[in-house]
C-alpha positions as CSV (number, residue, x, y, z in Angstrom):
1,X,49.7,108.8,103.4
2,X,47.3,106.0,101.9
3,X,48.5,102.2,101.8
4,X,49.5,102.6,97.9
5,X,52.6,104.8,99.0
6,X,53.2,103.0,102.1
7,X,53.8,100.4,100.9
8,X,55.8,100.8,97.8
9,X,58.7,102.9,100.9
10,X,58.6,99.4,102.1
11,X,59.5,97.6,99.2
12,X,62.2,99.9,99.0
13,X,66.3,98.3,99.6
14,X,68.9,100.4,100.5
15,X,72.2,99.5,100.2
16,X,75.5,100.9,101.3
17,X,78.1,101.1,98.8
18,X,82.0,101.6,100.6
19,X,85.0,101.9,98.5
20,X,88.5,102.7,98.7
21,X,91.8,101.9,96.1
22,X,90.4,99.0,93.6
23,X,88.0,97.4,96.8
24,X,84.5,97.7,96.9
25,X,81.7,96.6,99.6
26,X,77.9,96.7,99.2
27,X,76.0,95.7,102.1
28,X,72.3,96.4,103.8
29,X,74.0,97.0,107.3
30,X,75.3,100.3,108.1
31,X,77.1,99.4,111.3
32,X,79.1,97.3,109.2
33,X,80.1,99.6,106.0
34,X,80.7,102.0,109.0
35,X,83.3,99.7,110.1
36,X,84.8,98.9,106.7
37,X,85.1,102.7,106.1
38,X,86.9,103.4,109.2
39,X,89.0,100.4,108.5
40,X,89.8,101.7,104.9
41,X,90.2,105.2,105.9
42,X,92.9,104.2,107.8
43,X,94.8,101.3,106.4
44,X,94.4,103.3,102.7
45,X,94.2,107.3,103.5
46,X,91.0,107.3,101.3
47,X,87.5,105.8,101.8
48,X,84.1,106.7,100.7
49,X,80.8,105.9,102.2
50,X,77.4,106.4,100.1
51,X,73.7,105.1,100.9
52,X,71.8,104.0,97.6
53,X,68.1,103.4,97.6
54,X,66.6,101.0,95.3
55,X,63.1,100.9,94.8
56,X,63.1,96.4,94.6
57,X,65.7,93.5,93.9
58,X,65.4,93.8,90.6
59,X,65.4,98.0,90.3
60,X,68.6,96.8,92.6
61,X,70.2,94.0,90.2
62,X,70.0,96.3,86.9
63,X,71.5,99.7,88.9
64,X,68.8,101.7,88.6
65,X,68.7,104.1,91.5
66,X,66.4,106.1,93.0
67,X,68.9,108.3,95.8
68,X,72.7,107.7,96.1
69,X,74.2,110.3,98.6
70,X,77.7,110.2,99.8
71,X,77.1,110.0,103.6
72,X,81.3,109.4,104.7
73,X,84.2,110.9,103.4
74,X,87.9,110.8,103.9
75,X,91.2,111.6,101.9
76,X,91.3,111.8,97.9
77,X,88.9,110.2,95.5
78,X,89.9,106.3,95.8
79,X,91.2,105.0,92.2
């Protein structure tokens, strides 16, 4: 791969998004949506875990995506 392409991967944020009933997390750490899901999962009976990949901060700040994929799931959809 040439510098060009390497370097727009590291410019790259990902984020991971956790929800459950009406509460939402987005953080960069996994360990800690991880925790947060299996806190939710349990306390609510329905938590979801997805991994969303931004190519910068400002890609980031207006929601435009480049992967989302649900990584964690448990129960029914949260509302």
């Amino acid at each position: 791969m040439d510098s060009a392409g390497s370097s727009e991967q590291d410019s790259r944020i990902t984020v991971y998004y956790v929800f459950t009933d009406e509460k939402d997390l987005w953080t960069e750490d996994y360990r800690f949506a991880r925790k947060f899901f299996t806190y939710w999962k349990k306390a609510n009976g329905a938590a979801r875990l997805y991994k969303e990949v931004y190519e910068n901060e400002e890609a980031m700040l207006g929601g435009e995506m480049l992967e989302e994929d649900c990584i964690l799931t448990y129960g029914p959809f949260p509302y």
